[in-house]
C-alpha positions as semicolon CSV with decimal commas, in nm:
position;residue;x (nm);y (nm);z (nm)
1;X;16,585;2,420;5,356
2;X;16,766;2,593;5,078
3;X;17,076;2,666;5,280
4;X;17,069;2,305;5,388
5;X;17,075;2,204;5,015
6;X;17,317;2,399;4,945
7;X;17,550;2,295;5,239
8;X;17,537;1,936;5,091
9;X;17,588;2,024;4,759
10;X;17,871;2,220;4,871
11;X;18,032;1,933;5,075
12;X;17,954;1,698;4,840
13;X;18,166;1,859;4,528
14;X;18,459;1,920;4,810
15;X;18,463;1,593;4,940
16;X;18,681;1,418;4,727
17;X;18,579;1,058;4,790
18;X;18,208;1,182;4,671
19;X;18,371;1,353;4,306
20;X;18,571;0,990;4,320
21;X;18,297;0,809;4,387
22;X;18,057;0,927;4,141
23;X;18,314;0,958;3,870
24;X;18,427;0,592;3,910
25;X;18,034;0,475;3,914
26;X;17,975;0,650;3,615
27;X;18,239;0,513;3,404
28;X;18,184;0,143;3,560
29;X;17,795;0,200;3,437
30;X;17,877;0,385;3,106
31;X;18,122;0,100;3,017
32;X;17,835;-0,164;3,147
33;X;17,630;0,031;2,875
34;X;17,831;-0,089;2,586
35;X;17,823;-0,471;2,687
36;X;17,393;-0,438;2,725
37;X;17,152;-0,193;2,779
38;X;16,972;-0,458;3,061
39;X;17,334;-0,485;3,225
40;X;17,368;-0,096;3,225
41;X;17,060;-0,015;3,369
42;X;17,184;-0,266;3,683
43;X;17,479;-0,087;3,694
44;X;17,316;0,247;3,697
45;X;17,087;0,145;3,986
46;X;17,357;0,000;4,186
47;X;17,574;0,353;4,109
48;X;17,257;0,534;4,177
49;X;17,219;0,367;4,517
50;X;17,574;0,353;4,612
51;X;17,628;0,740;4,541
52;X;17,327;0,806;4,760
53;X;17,476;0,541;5,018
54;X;17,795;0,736;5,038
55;X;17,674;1,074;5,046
56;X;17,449;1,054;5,336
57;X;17,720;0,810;5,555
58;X;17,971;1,084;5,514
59;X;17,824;1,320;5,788
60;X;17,870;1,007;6,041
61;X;18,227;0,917;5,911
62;X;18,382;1,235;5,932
63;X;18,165;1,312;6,256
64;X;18,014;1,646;6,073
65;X;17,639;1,516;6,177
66;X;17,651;1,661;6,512
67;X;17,756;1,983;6,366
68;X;17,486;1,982;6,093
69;X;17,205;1,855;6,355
70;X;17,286;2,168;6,538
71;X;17,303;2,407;6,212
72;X;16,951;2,234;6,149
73;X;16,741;2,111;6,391
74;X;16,450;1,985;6,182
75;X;16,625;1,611;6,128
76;X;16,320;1,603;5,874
77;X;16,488;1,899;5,641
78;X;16,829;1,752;5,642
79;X;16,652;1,413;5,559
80;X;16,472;1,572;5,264
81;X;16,777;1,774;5,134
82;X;17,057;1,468;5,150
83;X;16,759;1,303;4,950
84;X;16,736;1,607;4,734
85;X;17,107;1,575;4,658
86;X;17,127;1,217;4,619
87;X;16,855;1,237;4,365
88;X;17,081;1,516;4,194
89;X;17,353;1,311;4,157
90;X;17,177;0,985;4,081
91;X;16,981;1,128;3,778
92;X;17,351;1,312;3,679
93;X;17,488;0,963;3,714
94;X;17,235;0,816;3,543
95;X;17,173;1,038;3,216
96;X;17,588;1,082;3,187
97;X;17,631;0,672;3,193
98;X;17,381;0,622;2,927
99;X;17,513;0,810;2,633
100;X;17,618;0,443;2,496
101;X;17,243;0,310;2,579
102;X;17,129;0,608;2,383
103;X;17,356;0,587;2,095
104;X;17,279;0,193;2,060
105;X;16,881;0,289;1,987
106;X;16,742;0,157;2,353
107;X;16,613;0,522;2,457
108;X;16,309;0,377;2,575
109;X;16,525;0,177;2,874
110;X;16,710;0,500;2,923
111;X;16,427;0,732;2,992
112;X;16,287;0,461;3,214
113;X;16,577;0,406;3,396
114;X;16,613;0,806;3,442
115;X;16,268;0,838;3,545
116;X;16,279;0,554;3,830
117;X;16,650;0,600;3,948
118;X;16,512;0,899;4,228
119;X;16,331;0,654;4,384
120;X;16,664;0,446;4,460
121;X;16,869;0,715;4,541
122;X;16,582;0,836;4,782
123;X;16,576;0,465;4,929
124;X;16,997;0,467;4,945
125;X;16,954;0,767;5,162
126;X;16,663;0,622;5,398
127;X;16,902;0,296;5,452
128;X;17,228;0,507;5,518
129;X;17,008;0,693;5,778
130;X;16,927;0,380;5,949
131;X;17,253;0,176;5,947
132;X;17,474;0,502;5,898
133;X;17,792;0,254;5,800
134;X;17,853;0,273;5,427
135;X;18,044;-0,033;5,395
136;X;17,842;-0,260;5,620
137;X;17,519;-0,104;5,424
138;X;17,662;-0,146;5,053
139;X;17,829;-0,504;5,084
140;X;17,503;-0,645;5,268
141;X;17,282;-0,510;4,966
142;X;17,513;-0,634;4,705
143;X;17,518;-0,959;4,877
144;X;17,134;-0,956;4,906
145;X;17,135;-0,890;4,509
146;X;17,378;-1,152;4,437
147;X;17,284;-1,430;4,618
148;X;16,890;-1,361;4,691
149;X;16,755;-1,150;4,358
150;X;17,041;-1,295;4,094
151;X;17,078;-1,671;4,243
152;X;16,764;-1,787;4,400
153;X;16,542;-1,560;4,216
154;X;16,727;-1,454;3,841
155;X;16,627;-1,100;3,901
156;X;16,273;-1,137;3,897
157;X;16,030;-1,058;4,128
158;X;15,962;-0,747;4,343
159;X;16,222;-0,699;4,564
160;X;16,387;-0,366;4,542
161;X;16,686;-0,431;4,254
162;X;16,465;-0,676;4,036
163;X;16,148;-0,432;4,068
164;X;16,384;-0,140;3,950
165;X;16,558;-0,364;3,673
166;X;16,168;-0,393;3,570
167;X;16,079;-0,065;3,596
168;X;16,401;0,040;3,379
169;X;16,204;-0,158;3,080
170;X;15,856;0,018;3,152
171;X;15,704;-0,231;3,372
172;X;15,470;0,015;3,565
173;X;15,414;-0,343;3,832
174;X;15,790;-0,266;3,897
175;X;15,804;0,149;3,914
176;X;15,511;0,039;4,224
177;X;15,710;-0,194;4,384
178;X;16,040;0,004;4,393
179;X;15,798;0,268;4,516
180;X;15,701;0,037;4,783
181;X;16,044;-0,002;4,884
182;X;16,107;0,361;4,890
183;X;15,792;0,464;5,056
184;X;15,830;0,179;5,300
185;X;16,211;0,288;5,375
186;X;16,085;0,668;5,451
187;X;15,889;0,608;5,758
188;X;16,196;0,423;5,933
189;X;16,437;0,681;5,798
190;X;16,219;0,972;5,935
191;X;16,246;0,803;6,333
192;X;16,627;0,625;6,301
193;X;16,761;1,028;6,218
194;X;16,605;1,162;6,550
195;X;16,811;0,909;6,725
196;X;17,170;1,012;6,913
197;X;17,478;1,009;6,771
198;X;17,690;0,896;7,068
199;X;17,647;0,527;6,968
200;X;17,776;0,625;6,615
């Protein structure tokens, strides 16, 4: 397990889209942070998930996952460390972006939003192990936040962006439904990574 962490951690600082990446989410959500501490959590989440998204779709881009399935048999392991290093980065992410939040006086929404952002990086890395295409899986979920949580619903409710923009202001009904979302996510993510990778 530990070698497997450290393999991802490893590819993940030498992949340059990844140090990209997570340097261009953090400044979008640290710049989010001056404009509202509400808007900056969003940001954070989306970041969070995204970074998590990308991370765990790499292996299947650059066709590395057949190599690391046969470094690491247990699909489980590999499953928990990508999860383990999306959490990493997502909580990095998260407490670099909101040095503004902090400085405004909102530290309550801060250490919320650091405490419930694992859960969406764990649930970015269960939905890149299903759909295992970064693009397809990012631009469906933004338009599923657009158009279904910020249109018909104003970001209220339980589904997985409004529950964590919730939990982010210390709504405990939220932190359960975005771990809902992740717990529900797990279970699919734990059969889709046993399946072949010819079809990818």
């Amino acid at each position: 397990m530990i070698a497997v962490l450290r393999s991802e951690l490893y590819r993940t600082a030498t992949v340059r889209a990844s140090v990209l990446a997570l340097i261009g989410l953090g400044i979008v959500a640290a710049s989010a942070g001056y404009l509202s501490d509400e808007f900056w959590a969003l940001m954070a989440g989306i970041g969070t998930f995204g970074i998590a998204v990308m991370v765990t779709c790499q292996h299947y881009q650059h066709r590395t996952a057949m190599l690391l399935f046969l470094g690491e048999p247990h699909r489980l392991r590999i499953l928990a460390a990508q999860s383990l290093v999306a959490v990493l980065l997502g909580v990095v992410l998260v407490a670099v972006s909101g040095i503004a939040v902090v400085a405004s006086g909102e530290s309550d929404r801060y250490l919320h939003t650091l405490a419930v952002s694992p859960l969406l990086a764990i649930f970015g890395v269960a939905n890149a192990t299903v759909v295992r295409k970064p693009l397809w899986l990012i631009a469906g979920w933004l338009g599923w936040l657009l158009f279904v949580e910020g249109i018909l619903y104003q970001l209220e409710g339980d589904m997985v962006f409004s529950a964590f923009l919730a939990a982010a202001s210390g709504s405990t009904r939220g932190l359960l439904w975005v771990s809902i979302w992740t717990a529900a996510s797990l279970p699919i993510a734990a059969w889709r990574i046993g399946r072949d990778l010819s079809g990818d």
